[in-house]
C-alpha positions as CSV (number, residue, x, y, z in Angstrom):
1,X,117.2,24.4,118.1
2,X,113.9,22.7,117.3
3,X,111.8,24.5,119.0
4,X,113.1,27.4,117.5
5,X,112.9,26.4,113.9
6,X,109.3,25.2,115.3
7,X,108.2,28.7,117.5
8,X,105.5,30.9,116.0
9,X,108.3,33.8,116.5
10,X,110.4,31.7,113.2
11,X,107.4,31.5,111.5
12,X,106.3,35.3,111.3
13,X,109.8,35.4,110.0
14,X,109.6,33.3,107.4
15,X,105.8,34.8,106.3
16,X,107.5,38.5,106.2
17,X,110.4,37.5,103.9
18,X,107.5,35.8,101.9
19,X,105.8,39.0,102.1
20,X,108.9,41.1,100.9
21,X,109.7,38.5,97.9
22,X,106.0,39.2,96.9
23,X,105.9,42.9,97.2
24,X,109.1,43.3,95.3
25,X,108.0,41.0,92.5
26,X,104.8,43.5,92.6
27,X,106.7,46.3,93.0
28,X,109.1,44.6,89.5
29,X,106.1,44.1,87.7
30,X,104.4,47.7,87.6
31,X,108.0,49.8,87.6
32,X,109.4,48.0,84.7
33,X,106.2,48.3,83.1
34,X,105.2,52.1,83.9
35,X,107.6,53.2,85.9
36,X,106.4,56.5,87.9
37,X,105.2,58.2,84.3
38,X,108.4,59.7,83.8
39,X,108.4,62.4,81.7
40,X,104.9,62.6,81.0
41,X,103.9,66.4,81.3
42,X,100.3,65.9,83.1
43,X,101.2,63.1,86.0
44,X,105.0,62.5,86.1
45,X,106.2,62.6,89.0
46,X,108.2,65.3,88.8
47,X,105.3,67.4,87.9
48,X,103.1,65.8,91.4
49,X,105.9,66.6,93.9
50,X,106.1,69.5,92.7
51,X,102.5,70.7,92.7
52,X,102.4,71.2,88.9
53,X,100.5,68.0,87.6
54,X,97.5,68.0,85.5
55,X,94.4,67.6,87.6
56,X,93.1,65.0,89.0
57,X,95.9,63.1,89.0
58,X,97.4,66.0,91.2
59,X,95.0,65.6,93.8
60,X,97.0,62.4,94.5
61,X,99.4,64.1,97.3
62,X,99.5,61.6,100.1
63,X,102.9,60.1,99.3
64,X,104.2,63.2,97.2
65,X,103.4,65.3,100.8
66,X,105.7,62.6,102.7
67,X,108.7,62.6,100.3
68,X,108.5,66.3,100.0
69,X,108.2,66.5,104.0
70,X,110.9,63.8,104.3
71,X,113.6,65.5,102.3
72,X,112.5,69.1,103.8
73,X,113.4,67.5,107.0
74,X,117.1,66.6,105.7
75,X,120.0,69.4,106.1
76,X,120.4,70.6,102.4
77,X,123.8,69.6,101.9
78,X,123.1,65.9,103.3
79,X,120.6,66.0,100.5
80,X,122.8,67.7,97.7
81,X,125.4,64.8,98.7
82,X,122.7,62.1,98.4
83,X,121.2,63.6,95.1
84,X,124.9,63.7,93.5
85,X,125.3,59.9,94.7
86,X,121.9,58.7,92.9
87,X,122.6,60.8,89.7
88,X,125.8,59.3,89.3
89,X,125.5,58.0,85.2
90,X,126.8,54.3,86.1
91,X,124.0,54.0,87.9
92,X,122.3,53.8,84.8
93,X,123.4,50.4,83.9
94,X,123.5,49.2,87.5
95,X,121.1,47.0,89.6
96,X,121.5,49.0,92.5
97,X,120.1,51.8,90.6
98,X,116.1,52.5,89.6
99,X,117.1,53.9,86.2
100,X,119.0,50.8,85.2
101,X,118.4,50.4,81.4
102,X,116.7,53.5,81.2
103,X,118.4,57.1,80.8
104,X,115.6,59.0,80.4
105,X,114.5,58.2,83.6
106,X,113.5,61.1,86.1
107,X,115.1,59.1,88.8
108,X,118.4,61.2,87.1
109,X,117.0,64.4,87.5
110,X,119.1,65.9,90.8
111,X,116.0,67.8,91.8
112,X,114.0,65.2,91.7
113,X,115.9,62.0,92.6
114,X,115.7,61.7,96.4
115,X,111.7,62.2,96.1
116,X,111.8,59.5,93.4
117,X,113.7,56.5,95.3
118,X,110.9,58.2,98.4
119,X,108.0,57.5,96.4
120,X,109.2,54.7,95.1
121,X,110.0,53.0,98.3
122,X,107.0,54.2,100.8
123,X,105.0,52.7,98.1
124,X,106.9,50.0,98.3
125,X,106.3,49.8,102.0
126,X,102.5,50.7,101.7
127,X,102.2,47.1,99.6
128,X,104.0,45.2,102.3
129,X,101.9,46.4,104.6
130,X,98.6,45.9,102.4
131,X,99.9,42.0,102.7
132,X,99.5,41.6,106.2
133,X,96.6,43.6,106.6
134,X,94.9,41.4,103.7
135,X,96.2,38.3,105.7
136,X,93.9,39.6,108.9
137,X,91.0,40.2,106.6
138,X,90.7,37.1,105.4
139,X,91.0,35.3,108.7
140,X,88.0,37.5,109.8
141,X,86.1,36.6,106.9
142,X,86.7,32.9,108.0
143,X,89.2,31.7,105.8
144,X,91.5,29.3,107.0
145,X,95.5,29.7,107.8
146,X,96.9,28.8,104.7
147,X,94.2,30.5,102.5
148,X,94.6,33.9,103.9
149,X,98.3,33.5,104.0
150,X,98.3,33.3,100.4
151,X,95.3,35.2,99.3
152,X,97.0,38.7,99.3
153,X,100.0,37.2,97.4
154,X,97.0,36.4,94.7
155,X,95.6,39.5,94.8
156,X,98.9,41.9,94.9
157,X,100.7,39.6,91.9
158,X,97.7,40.1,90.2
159,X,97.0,44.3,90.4
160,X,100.2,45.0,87.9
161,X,97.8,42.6,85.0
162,X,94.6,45.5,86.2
163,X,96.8,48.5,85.1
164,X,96.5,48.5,81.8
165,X,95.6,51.8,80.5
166,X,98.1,53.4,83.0
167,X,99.8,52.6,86.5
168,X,100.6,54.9,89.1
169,X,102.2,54.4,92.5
170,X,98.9,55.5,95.0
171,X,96.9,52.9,93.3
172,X,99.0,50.3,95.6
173,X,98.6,53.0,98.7
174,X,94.9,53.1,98.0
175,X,95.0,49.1,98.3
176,X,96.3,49.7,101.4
177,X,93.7,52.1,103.0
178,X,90.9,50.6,101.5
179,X,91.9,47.2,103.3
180,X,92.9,49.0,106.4
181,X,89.1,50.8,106.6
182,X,87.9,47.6,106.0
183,X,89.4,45.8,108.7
184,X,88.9,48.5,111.0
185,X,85.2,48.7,110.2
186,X,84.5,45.0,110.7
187,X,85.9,45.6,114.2
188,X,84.4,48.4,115.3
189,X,82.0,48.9,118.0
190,X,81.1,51.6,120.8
191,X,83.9,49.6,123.1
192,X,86.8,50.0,120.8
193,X,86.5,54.3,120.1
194,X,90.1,54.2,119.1
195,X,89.6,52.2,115.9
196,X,86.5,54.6,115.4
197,X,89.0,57.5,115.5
198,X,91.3,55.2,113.7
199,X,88.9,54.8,110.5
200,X,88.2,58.5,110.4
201,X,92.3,59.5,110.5
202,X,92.5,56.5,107.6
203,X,89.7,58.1,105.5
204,X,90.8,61.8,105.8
205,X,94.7,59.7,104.5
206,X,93.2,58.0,102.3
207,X,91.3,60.8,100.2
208,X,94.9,62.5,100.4
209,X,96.0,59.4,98.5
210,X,92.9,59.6,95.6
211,X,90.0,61.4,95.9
212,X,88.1,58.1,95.2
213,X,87.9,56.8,98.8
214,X,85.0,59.3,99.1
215,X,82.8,56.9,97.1
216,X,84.1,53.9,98.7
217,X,83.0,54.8,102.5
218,X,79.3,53.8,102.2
219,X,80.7,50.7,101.1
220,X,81.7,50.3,105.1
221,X,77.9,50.6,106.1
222,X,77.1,47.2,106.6
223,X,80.7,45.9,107.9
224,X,80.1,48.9,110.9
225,X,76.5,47.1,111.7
226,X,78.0,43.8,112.3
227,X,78.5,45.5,116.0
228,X,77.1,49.0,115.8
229,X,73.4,49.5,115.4
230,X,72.1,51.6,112.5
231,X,72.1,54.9,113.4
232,X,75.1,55.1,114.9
233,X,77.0,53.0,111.7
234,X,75.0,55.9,110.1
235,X,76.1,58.7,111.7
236,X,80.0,57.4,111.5
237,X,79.8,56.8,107.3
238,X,78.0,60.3,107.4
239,X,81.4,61.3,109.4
240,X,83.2,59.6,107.0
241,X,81.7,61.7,103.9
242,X,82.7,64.3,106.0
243,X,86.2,64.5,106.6
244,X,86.5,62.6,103.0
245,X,85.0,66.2,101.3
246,X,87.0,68.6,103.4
247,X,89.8,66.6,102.4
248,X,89.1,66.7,98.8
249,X,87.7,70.7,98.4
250,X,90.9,71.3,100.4
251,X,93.5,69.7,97.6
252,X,90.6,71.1,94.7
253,X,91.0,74.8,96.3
254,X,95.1,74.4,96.4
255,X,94.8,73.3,92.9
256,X,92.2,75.1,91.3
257,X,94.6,77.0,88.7
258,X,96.1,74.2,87.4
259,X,95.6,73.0,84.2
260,X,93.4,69.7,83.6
261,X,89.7,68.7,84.7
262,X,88.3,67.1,87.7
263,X,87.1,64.0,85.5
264,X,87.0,62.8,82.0
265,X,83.2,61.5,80.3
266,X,84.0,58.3,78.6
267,X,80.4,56.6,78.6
268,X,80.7,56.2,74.4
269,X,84.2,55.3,74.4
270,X,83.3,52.6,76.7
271,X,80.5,51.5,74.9
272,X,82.6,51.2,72.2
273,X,85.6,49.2,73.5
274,X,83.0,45.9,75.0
275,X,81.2,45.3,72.3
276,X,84.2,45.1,70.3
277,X,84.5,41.3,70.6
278,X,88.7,41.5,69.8
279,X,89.1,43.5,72.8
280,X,88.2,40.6,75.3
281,X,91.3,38.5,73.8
282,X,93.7,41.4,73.5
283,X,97.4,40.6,75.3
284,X,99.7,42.8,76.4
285,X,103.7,42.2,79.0
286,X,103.4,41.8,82.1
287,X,106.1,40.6,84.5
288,X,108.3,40.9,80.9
289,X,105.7,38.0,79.4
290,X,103.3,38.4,76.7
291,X,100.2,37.3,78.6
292,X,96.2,38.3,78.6
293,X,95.8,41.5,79.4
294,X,93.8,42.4,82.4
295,X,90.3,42.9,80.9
296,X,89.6,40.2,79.1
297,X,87.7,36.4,78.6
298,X,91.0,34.8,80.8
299,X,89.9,37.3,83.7
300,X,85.9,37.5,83.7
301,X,86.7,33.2,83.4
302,X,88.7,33.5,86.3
303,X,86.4,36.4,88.7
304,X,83.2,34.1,87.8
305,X,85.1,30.9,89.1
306,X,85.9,32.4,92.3
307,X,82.2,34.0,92.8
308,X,80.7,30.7,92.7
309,X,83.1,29.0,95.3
310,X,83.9,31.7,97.2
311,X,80.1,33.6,97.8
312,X,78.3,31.0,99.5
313,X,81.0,31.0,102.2
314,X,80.8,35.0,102.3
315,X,79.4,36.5,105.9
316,X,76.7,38.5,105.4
317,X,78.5,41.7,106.0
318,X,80.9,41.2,103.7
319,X,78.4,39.9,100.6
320,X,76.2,43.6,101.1
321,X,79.5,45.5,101.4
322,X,80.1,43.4,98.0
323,X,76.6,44.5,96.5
324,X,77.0,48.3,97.8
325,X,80.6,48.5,96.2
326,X,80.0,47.2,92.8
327,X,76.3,49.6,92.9
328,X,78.8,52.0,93.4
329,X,81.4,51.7,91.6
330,X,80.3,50.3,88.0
331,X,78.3,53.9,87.2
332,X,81.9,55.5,87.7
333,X,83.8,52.9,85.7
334,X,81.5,52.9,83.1
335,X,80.7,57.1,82.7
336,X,84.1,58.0,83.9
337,X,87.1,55.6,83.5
338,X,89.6,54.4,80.7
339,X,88.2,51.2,78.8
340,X,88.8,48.0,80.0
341,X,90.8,49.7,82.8
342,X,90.2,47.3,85.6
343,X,92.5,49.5,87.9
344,X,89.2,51.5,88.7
345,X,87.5,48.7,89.7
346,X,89.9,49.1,93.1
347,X,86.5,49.7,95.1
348,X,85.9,45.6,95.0
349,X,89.4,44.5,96.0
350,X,88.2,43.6,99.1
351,X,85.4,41.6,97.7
352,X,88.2,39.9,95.3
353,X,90.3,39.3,98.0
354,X,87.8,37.6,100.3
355,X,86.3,35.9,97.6
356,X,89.9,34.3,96.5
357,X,90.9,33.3,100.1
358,X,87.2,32.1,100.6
359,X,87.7,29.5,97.1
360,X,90.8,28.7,98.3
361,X,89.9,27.0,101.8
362,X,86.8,25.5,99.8
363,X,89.8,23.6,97.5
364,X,92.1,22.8,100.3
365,X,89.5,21.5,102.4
366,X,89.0,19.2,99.6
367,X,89.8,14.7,100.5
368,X,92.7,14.0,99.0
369,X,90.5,11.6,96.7
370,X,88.6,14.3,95.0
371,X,92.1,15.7,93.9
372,X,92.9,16.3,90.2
373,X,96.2,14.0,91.1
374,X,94.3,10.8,92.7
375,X,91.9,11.3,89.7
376,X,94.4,11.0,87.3
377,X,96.2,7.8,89.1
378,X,92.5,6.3,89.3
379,X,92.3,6.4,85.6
């Protein structure tokens, strides 16, 4: 019985019901505080599954295409039967139910309910997933056991405080691909072509998810030249941008008569919001608790802490695909996303997340007479 309770078999075990507890608390955290944007006539999610969103946000069709396919698959009457079961009002004021404490809920809507609970719960899946595919980053950036354990529980509790001008389900799915290409392009070399063909399929997905992954593959350059040499890490970003733009003129052709624009100019309305000195002390709920909001002195406090302890122990790969995602992405955030919307600052989650596992084996690795609790007894 020991050696059971002591096998690497029971300790996977206990890691994924870790894992799960996380994800759902994640999962708690963004529904109860934007739900799927139900109701709202330009990206609920009524309006996505059925084609009919406001662009760009209707470009986001990865997981909209699955439920749709998933429920196409189903005989009509098995989904008739399931609709009628998930409409039921009592669900309403159950826990069982997504709509519990909240009528107006599309999750009620019989044409829409089975995609709803399908969204809701591949996205679901698509965060658990993100967590163990965090937990192998970090090792490979060097961080010990227990630090990349609990790195990606950092960094997924934390997403729900970065959407605060909005919160939609791909932003969790785009967590997931962006750490998936990452891990695969620190991997990849002329004797693994599967994981080549692996990070093209994920980019072509990915760009299905949100057209932003287009931006964020040169990003991979100098994680492909840890074991590729430069004209070959080259020619696969170049690949990359590539099936990334056929993805996205594809989903721009099918929806180029919908109402909407492909991107919004908010360079003065940016301007505006950070030199406004209230709006770095500005709180909002999240996780049902009036706390900071995501943007804010409490955050940039927080990111500059980790930089410090966490950079010097950065490999080199990973501190110029750092410097080549925030080149990147801080012209976009700054010409073309919602103020203090840290949400579009997804392209350096992998940076954040290597960065926090990184500070954390710095602290653990700490003697035990250098701790805040031997201090305190000293004195």
């Amino acid at each position: 019985m020991t050696r059971f309770f002591s096998s690497a078999g029971y300790r996977w075990f206990l890691l994924c019901c870790a894992y799960i507890v996380i994800a759902a608390a994640v999962m708690n955290g963004f529904y109860t505080k934007w739900r799927l944007n139900d109701g709202h006539p330009s990206l609920g999610l009524s309006y996505l599954v059925e084609g009919t969103g406001h662009r760009p946000y209707v470009y986001r069709q990865f997981v909209p295409a699955l439920a749709n396919g998933i429920q196409a698959m189903l005989p009509q009457a098995t989904v008739a039967r399931v609709s009628e079961r998930l409409t039921e009002p009592r669900r309403v004021n159950s826990r069982s139910g997504l709509a519990m404490r909240f009528p107006g809920s599309e999750a009620m809507m019989p044409a829409v309910t089975l995609r709803y609970h399908l969204v809701y719960y591949l996205t679901f899946f698509a965060l658990l997933a993100s967590l163990f595919v965090m937990r192998r980053v970090c090792l490979q950036a060097g961080a010990d056991a227990v630090a990349a354990t609990a790195a990606p529980a950092v960094l997924a509790l934390l997403v729900p405080f970065f959407l605060t001008e909005g919160g939609y389900f791909y932003d969790f799915v785009e967590l997931m691909f962006m750490m998936i290409a990452v891990l695969l392009a620190m991997n990849a070399s002329h004797r693994t072509p599967l994981r080549l063909l692996a990070l093209l399929v994920v980019a072509g997905l990915a760009t299905w998810n949100k057209e932003a992954f287009f931006f964020f593959t040169p990003a991979l350059y100098p994680l492909l030249r840890r074991n590729l040499p430069r004209v070959p890490a080259a020619a696969l970003v170049a690949g990359l941008l590539v099936v990334c733009g056929c993805v996205y003129l594809a989903l721009r052709i099918r929806f180029a008569g919908n109402p909407g624009s492909t991107v919004d100019y908010q360079l003065l309305d940016n301007l505006r919001f950070y030199v406004d000195p209230g709006n770095w002390v500005r709180t909002e709920s999240t996780y049902g608790v009036l706390l900071p909001r995501g943007f804010g002195i409490v955050t940039i406090l927080a990111f500059v802490g980790l930089a410090i302890n966490g950079w010097g122990r950065l490999p080199q790969a990973l501190r110029q695909h750092a410097w080549v995602a925030l080149a990147i992405n801080m012209p976009l955030f700054v010409l073309f996303c919602s103020p203090g919307e840290l949400r579009n600052l997804s392209m350096l989650y992998p940076s954040l997340l290597c960065l926090t596992a990184l500070s954390l084996s710095k602290w653990l690795a700490l003697p035990a007479s250098a701790s805040p609790a031997n201090a305190v007894q000293a004195s």
